[in-house]
LUMKESE-948737 format. One record per atom (N, C-alpha, C): residue number from 1; atom name; x, y, z. Coordinates in Angstrom, 2 decimals. Atoms other than C-alpha are relative to their C-alpha. Example, Ala and Ser with C-alpha at 12.3 -4.5 7.8 and 13.67 -1.06 7.14 Angstrom:
BEGIN
{1; "N"; {0.89; -1.19; 0.00}}
{1; "CA"; {12.30; -4.50; 7.80}}
{1; "C"; {0.90; 1.20; 0.00}}
{2; "N"; {-0.82; -1.19; -0.06}}
{2; "CA"; {13.67; -1.06; 7.14}}
{2; "C"; {-0.77; 1.09; 0.73}}
//
This chain:
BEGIN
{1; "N"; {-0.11; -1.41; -0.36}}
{1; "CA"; {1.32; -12.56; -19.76}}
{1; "C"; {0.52; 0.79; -1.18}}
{2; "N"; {-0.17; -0.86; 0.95}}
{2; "CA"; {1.95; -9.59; -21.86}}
{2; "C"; {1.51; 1.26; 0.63}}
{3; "N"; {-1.14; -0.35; -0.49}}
{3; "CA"; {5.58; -7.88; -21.52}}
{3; "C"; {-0.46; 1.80; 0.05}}
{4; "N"; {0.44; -1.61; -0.09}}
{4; "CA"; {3.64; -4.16; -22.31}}
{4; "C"; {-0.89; 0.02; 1.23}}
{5; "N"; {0.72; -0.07; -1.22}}
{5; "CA"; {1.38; -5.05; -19.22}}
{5; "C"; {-0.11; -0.83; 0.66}}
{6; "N"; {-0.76; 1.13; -1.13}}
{6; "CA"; {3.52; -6.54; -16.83}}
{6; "C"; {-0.80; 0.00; 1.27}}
{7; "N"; {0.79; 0.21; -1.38}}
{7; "CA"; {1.15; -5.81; -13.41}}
{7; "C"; {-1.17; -0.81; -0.63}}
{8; "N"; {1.09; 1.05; -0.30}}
{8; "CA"; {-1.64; -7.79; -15.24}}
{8; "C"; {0.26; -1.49; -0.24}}
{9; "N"; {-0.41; 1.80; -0.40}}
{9; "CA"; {-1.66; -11.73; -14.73}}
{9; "C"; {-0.40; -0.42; -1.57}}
{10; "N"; {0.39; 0.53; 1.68}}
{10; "CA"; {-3.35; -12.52; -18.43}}
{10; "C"; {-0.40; 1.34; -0.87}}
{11; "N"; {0.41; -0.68; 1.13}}
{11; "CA"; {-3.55; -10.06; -21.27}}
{11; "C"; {-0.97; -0.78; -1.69}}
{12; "N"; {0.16; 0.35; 0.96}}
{12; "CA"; {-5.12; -11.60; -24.23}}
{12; "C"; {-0.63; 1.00; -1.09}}
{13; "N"; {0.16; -0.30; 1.17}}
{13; "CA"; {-5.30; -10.52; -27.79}}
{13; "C"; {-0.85; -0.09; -0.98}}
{14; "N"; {0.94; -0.38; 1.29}}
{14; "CA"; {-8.20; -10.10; -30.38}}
{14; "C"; {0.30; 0.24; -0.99}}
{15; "N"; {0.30; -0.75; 1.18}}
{15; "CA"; {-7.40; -8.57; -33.81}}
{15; "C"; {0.99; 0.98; 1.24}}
{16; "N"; {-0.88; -1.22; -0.67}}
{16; "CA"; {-6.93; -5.04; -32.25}}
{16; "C"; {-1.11; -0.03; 0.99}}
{17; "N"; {-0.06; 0.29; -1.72}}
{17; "CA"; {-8.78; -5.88; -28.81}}
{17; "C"; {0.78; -0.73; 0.66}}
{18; "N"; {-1.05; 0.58; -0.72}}
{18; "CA"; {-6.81; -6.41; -25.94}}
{18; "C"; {-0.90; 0.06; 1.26}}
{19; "N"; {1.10; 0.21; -0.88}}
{19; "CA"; {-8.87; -8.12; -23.31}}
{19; "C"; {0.80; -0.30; 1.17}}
{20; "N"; {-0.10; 0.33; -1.26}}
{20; "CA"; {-7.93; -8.17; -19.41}}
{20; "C"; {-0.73; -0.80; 0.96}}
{21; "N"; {1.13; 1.10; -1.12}}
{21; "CA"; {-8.35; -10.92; -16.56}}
{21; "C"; {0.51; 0.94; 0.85}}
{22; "N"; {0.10; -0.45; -1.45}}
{22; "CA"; {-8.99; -9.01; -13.60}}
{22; "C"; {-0.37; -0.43; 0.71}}
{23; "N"; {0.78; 0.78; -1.67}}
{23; "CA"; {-9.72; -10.58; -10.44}}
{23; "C"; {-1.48; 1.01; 0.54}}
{24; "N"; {1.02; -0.53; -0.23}}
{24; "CA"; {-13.38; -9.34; -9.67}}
{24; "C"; {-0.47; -0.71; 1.35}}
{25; "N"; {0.40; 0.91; -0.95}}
{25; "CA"; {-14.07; -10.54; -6.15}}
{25; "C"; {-1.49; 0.47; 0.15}}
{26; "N"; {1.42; -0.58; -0.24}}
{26; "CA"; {-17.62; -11.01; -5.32}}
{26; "C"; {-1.13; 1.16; 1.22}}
{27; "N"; {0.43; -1.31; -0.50}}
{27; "CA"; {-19.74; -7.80; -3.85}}
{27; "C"; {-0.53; -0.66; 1.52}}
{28; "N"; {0.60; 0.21; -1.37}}
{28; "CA"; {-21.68; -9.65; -1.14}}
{28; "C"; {0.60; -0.51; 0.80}}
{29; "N"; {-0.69; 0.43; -0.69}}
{29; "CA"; {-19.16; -11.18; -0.17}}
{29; "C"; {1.31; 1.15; 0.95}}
{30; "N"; {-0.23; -1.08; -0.12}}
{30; "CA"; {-16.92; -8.17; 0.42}}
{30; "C"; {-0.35; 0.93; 0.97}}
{31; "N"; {1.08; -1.03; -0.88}}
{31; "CA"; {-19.89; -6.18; 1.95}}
{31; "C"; {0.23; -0.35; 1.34}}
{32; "N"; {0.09; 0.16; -1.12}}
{32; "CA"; {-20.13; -8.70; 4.37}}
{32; "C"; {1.29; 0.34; 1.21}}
{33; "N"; {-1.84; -0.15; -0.77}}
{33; "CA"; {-16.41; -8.83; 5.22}}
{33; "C"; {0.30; 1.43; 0.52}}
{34; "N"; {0.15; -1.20; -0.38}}
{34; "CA"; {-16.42; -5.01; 5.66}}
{34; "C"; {-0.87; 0.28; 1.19}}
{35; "N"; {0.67; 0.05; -1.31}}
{35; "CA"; {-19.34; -5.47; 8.23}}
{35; "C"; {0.54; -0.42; 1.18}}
{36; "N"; {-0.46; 0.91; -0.71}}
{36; "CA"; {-17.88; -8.27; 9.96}}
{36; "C"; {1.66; 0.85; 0.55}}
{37; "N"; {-1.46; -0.96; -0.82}}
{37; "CA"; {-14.57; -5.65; 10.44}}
{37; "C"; {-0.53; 0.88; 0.16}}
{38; "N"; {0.56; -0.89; -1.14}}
{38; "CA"; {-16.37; -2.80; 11.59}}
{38; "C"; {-0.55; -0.40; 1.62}}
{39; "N"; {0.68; 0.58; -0.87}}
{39; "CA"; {-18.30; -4.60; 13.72}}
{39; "C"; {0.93; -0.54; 1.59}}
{40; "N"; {-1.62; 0.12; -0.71}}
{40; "CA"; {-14.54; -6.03; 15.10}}
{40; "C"; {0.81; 1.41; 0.44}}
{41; "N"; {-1.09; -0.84; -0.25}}
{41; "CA"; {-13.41; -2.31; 15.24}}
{41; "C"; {1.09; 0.00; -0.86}}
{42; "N"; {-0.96; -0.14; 0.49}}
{42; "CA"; {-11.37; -3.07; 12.91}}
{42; "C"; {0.25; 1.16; -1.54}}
{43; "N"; {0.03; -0.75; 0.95}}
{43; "CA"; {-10.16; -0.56; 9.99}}
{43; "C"; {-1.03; -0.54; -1.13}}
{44; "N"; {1.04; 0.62; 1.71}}
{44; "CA"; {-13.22; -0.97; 6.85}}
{44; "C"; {-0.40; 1.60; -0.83}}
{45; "N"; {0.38; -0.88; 1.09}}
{45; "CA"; {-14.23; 1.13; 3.70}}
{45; "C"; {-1.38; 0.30; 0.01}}
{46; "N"; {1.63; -0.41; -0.79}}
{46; "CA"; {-17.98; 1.57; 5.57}}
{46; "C"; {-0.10; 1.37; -0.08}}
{47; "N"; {0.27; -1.53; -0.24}}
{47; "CA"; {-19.42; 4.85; 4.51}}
{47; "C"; {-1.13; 0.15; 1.29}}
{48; "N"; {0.45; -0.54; -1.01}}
{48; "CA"; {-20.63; 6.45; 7.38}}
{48; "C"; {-1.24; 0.72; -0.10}}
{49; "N"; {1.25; -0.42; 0.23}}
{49; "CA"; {-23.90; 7.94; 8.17}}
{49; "C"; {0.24; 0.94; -0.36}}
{50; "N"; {-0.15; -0.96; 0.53}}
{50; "CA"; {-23.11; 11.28; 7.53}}
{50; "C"; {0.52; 0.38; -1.06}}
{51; "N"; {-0.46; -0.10; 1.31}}
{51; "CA"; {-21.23; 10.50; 4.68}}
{51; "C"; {-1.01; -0.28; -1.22}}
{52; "N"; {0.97; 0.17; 0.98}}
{52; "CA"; {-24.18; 8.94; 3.28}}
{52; "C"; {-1.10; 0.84; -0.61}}
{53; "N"; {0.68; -1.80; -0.38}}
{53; "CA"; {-26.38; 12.22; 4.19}}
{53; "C"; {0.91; 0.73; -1.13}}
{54; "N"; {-0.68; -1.26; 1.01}}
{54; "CA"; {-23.75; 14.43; 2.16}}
{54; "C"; {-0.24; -0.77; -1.60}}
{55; "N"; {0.16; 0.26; 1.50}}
{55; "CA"; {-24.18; 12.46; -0.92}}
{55; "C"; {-1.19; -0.19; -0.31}}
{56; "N"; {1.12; -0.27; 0.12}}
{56; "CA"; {-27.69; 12.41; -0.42}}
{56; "C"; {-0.33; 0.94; -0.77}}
{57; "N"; {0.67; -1.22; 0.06}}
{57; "CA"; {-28.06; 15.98; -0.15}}
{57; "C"; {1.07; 0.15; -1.71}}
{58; "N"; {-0.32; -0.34; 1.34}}
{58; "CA"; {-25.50; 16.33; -3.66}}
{58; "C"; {-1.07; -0.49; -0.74}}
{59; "N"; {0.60; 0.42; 0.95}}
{59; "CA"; {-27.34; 14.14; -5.57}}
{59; "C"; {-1.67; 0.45; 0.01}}
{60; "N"; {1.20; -0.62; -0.03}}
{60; "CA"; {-30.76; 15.68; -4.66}}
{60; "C"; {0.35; 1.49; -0.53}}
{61; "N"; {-0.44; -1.66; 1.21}}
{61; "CA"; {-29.06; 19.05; -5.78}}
{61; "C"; {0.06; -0.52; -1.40}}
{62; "N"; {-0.05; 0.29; 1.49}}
{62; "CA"; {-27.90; 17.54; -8.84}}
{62; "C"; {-1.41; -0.04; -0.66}}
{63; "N"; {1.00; -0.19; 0.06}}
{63; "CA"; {-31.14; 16.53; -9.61}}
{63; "C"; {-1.25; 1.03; -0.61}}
{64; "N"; {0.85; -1.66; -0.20}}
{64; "CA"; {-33.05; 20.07; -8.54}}
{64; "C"; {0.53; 0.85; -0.86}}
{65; "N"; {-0.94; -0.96; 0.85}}
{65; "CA"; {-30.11; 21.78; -10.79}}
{65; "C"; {-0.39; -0.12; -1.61}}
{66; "N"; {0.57; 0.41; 1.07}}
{66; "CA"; {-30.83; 19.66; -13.68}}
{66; "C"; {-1.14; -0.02; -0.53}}
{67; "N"; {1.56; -0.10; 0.31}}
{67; "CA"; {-34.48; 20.01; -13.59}}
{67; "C"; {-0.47; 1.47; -0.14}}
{68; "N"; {0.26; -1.29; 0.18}}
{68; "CA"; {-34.45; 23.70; -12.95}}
{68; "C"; {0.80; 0.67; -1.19}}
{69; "N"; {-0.98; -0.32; 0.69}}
{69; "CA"; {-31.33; 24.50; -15.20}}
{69; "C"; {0.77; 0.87; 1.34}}
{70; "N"; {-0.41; -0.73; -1.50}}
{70; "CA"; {-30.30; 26.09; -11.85}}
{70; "C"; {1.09; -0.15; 0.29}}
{71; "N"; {-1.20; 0.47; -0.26}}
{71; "CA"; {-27.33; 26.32; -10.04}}
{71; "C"; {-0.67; -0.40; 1.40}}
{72; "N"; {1.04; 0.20; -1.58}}
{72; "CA"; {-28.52; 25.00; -6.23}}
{72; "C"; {1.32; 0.09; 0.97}}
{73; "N"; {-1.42; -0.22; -0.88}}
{73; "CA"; {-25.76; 26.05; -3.25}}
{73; "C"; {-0.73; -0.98; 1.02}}
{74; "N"; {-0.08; 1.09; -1.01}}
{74; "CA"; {-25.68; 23.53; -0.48}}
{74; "C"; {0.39; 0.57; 1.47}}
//
């Protein structure tokens, strides 16, 4: 460990890179686990349909804004 970056578990040193182990847990695994607790009712980080709709409709502005030079209101 590294005493300048005490919350991470391994710092290691390069020259002048300074490379981090981060725990990366895997996505599908995750996903599922988030399903598998909605599904339970239980609290999950599941965007919602309408949430998915609103970022729809931004990123189709973005888009329309960028292509027109436009500003596009929502």
């Amino acid at each position: 460990t590294d005493t300048e970056y005490p919350e991470i578990a391994q710092v290691v040193r390069e020259g002048d890179v300074v490379r981090f182990a981060i725990a990366k847990p895997e996505p599908l695994r995750l996903e599922h686990e988030a399903f598998r607790d909605a599904v339970l009712g239980r609290p999950t980080d599941i965007v919602t349909m309408e949430q998915g709709v609103a970022v729809t409709r931004i990123a189709d502005a973005m888009l329309r804004s960028a292509a027109t030079g436009m500003g596009v209101t929502l």
